[in-house]
Backbone bond lengths (Angstrom), bond angles and torsions (degrees), N, CA, C in turn:
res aa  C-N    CA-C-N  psi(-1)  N-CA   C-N-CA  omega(-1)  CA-C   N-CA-C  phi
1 X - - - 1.441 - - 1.529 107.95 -
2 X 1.205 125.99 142.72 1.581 148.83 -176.77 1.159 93.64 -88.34
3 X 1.479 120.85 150.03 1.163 142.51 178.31 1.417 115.16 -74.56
4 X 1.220 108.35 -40.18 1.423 113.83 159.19 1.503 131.12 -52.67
5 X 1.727 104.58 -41.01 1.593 98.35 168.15 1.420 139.06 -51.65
6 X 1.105 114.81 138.16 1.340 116.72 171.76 1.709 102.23 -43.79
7 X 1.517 125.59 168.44 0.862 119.03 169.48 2.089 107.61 -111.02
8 X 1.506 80.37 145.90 1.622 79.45 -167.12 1.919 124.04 -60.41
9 X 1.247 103.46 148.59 1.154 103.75 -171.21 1.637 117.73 -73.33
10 X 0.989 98.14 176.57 1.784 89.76 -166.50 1.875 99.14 -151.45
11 X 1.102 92.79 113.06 1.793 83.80 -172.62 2.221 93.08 -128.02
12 X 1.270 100.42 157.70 1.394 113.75 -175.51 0.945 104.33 -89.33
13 X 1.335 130.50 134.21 1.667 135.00 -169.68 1.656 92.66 -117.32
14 X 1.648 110.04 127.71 1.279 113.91 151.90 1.624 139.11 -70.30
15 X 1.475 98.63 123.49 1.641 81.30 -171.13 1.484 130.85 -68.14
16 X 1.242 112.11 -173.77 1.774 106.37 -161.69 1.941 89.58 -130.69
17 X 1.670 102.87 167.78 1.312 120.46 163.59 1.073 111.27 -122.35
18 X 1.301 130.27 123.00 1.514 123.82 151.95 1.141 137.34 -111.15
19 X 1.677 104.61 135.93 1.280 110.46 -157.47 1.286 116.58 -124.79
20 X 1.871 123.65 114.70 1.331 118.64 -161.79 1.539 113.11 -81.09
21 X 1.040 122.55 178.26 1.613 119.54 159.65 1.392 99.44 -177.10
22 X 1.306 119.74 -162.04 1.404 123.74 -172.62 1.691 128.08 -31.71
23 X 1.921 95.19 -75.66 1.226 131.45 147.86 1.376 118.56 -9.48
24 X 1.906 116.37 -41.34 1.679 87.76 -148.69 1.770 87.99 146.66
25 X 1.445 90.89 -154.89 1.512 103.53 177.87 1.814 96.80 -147.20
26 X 1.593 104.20 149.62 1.337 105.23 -175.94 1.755 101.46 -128.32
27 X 1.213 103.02 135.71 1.925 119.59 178.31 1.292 90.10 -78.44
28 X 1.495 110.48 158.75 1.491 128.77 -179.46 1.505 95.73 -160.03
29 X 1.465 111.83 98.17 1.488 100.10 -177.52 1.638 107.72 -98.67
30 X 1.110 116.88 136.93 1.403 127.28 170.95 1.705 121.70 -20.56
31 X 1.144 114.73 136.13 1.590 93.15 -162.28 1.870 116.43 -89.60
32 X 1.623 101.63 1.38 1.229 121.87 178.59 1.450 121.77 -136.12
33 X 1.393 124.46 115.80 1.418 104.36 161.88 1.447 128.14 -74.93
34 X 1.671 103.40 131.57 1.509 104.42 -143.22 1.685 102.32 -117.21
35 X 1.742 109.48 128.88 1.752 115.75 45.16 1.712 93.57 -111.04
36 X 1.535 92.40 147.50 1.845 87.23 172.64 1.882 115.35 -72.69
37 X 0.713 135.09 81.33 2.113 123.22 170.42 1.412 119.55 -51.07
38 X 0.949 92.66 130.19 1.757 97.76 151.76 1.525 125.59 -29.41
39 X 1.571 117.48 142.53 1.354 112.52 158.75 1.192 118.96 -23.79
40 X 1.459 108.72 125.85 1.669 118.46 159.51 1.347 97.79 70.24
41 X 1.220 131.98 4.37 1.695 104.31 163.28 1.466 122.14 -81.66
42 X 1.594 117.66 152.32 1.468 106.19 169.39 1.341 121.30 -86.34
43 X 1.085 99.40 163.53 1.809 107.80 -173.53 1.796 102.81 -45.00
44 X 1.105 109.31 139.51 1.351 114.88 156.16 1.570 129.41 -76.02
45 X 1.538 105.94 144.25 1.557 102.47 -173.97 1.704 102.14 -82.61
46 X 1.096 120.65 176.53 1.558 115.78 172.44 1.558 115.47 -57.88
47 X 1.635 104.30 -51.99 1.524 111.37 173.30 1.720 92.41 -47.05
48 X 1.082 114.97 -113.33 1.477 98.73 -154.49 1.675 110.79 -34.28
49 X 0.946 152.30 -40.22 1.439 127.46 155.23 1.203 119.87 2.58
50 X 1.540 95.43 -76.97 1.756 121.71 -176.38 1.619 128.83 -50.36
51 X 1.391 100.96 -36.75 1.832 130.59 151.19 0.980 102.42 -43.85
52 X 1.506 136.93 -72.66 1.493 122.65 -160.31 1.295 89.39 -72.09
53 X 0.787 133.70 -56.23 2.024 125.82 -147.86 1.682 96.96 -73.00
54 X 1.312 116.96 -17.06 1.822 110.62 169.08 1.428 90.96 -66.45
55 X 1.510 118.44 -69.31 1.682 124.41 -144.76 1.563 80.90 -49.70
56 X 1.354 139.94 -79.22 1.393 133.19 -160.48 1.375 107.55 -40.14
57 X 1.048 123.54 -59.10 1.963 117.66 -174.52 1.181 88.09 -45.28
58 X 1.454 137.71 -57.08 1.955 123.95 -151.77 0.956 91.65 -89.29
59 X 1.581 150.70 -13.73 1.479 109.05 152.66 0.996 134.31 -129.80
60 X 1.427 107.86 70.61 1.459 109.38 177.40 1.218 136.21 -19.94
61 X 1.645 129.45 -42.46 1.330 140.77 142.00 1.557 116.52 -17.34
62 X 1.064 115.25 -47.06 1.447 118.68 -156.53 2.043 97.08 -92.88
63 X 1.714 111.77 19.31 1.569 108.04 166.34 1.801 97.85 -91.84
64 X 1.029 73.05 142.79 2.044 103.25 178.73 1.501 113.67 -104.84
65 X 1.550 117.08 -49.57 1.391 135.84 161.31 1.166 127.69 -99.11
66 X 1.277 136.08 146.17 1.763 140.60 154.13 1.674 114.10 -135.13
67 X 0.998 122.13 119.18 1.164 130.32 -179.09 1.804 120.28 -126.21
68 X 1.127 104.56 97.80 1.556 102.48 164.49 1.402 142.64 -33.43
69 X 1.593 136.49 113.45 1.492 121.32 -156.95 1.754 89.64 -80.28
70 X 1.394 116.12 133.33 1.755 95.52 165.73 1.670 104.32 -82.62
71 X 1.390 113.18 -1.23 1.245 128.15 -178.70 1.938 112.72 -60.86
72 X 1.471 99.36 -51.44 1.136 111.84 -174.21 1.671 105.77 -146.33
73 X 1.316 107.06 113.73 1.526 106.04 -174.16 1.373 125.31 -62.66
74 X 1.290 105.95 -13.59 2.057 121.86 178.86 1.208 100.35 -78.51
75 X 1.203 143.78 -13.60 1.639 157.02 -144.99 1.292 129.72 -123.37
76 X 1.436 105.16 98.37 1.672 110.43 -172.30 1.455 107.49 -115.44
77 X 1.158 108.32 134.78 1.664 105.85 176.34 1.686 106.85 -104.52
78 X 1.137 105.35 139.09 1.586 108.47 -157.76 1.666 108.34 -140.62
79 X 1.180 117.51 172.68 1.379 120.50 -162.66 1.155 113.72 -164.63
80 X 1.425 123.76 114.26 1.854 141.99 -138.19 1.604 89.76 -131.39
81 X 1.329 95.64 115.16 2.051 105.42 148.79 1.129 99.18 -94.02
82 X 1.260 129.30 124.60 1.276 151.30 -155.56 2.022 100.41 -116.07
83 X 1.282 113.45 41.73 1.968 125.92 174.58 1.748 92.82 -62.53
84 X 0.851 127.27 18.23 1.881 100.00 165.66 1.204 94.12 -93.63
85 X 1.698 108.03 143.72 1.725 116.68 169.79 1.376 110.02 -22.77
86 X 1.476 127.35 -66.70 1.393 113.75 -142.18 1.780 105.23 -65.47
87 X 1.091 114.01 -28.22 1.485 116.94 -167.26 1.902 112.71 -111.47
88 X 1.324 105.65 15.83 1.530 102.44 156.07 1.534 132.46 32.67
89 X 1.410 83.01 33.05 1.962 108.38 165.23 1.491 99.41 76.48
90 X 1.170 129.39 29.14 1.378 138.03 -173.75 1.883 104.79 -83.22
91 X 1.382 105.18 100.33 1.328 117.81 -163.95 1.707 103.24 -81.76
92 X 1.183 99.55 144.87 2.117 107.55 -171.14 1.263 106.14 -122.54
93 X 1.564 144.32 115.62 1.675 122.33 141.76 1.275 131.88 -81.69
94 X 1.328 130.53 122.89 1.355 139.62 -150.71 1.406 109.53 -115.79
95 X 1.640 126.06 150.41 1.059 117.93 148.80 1.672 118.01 -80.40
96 X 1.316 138.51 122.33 1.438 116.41 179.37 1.818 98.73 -114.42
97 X 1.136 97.10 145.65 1.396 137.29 172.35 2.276 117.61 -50.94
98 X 0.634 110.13 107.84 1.349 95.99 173.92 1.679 114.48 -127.98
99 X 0.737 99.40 -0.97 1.704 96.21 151.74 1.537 109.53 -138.46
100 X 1.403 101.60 152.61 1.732 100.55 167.78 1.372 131.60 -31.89
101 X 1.523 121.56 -60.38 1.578 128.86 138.41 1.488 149.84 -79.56
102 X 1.248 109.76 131.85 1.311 96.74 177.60 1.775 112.71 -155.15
103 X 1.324 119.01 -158.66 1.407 103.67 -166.72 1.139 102.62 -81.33
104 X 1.436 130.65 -25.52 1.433 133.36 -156.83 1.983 95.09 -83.96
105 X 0.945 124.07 -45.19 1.453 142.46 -138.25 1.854 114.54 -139.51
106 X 1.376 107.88 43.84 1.097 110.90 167.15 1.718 134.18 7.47
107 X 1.307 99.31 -86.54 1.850 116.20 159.88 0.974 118.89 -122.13
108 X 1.626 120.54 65.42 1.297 135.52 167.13 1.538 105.55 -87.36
109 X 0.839 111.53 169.94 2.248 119.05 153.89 0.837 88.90 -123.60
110 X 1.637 98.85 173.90 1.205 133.55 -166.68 1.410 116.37 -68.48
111 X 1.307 124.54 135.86 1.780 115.83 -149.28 1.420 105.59 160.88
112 X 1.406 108.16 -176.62 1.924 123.32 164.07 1.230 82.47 -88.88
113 X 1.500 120.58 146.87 1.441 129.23 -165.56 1.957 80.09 -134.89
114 X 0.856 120.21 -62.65 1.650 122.82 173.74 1.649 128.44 -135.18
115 X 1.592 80.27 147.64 1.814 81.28 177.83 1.467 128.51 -99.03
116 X 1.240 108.75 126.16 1.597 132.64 -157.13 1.890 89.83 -71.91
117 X 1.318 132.09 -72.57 1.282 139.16 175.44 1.125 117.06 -153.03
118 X 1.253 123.77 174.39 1.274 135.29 172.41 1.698 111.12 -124.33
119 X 1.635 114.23 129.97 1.393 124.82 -174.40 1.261 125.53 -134.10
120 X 1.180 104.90 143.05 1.682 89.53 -178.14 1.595 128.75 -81.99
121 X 1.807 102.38 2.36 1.343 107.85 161.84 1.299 108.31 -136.20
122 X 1.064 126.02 179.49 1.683 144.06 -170.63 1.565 95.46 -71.52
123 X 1.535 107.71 -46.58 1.536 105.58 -162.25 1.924 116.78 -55.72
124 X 1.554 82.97 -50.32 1.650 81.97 171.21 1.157 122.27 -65.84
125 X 1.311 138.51 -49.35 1.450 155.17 -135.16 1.944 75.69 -89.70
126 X 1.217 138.01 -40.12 1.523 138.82 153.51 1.449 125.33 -44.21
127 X 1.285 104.66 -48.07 1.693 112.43 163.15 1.610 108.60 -49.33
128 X 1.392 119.83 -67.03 0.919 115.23 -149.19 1.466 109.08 -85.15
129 X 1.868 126.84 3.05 1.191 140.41 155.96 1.139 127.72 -35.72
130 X 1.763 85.99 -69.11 1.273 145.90 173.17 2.010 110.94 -32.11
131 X 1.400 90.15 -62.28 1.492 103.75 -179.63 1.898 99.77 -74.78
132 X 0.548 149.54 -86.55 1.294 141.65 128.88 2.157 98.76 53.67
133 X 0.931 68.62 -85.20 1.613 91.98 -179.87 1.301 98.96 -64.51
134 X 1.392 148.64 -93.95 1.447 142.23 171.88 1.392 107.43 2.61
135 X 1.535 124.41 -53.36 1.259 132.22 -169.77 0.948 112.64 -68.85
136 X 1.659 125.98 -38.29 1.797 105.02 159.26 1.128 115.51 -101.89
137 X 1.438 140.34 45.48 1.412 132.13 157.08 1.632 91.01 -92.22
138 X 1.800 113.49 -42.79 1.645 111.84 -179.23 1.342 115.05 -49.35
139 X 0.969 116.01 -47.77 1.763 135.82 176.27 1.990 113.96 -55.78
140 X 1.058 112.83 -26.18 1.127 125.27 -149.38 1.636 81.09 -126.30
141 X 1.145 115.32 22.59 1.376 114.03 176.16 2.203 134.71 42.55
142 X 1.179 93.70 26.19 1.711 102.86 -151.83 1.765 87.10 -105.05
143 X 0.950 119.18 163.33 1.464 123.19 -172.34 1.294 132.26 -135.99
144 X 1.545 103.89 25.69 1.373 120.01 161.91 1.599 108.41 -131.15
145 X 1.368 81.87 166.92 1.599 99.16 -173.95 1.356 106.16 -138.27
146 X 2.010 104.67 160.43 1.425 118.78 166.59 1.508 110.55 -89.27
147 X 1.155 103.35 175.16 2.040 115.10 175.62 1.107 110.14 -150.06
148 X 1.008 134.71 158.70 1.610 125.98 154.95 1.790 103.93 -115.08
149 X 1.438 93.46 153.40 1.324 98.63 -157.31 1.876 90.25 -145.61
150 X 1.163 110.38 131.64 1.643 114.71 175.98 1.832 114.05 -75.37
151 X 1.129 109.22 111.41 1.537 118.57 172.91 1.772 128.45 -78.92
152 X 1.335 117.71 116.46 1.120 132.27 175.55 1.520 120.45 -34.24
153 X 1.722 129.91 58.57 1.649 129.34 -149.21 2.078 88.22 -31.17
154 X 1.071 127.93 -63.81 1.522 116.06 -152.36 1.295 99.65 -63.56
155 X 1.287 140.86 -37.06 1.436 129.96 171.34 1.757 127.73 -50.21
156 X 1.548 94.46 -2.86 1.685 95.55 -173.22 1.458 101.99 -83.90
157 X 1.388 119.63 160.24 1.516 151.50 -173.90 1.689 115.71 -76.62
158 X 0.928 144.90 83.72 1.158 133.90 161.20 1.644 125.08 -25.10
């Protein structure tokens, strides 16, 4: 490269599933390039990647969500308020690991294997679980979906 060149661009590609059947084969691209951040944050390096997905292993306490992949049975998508001092309620959605192997995570253990986003509330860092999950019910051919949706506290049921 010349000094003069621009320097090349570099963009994050979401990954895809493919899934054969009769027809053919069908793409399913990820519904986020991941991890999603907040406004104005910069990209994260892997090390900090790896930071959030420690703070979640040490506190297990601090999951809000768990959701089963029907995609992949080792595969829970999960969702951490992160209230210990160092991380200042800084909410995470994760893929976590439940067996040592799996499709996502080769020779991983059992753990947060990756981070889905980082939010500054539960609700989003749920959205983007959430979608997560949509993506293998689509994949998995099934034709409904979850949402999260904010509830009226006085409208709830005793």
């Amino acid at each position: 490269m010349k000094q003069d060149d621009p320097p090349p661009a570099v963009r994050r590609a979401r990954a895809v599933r493919l899934v054969e059947h009769s027809k053919g084969v069908s793409v399913y691209p990820e519904p986020h390039s991941a991890p999603v951040l907040p406004t104005g944050w910069a990209p994260l390096d892997r090390a900090d990647q790896e930071a959030v997905l420690t703070a979640c292993d040490a506190h297990p306490h601090a999951c809000r969500l768990r959701i089963g992949s029907p995609w992949d049975a080792t595969i829970e998508y999960r969702v951490y308020a992160l209230d210990v001092d160092a991380w200042h309620g800084v909410c995470a959605a994760t893929a976590f690991s439940t067996a040592p192997a799996n499709k996502f995570h080769g020779d991983g253990g059992i753990g947060n294997i990756r981070l889905l986003a980082i939010a500054r509330d539960v609700q989003t860092a749920a959205r983007v679980a959430v979608d997560f999950l949509n993506w293998d019910l689509e994949a998995e051919g099934l034709h409904w979906r979850l949402s999260v949706t904010t509830s009226d506290p006085s409208s709830r049921q005793s």
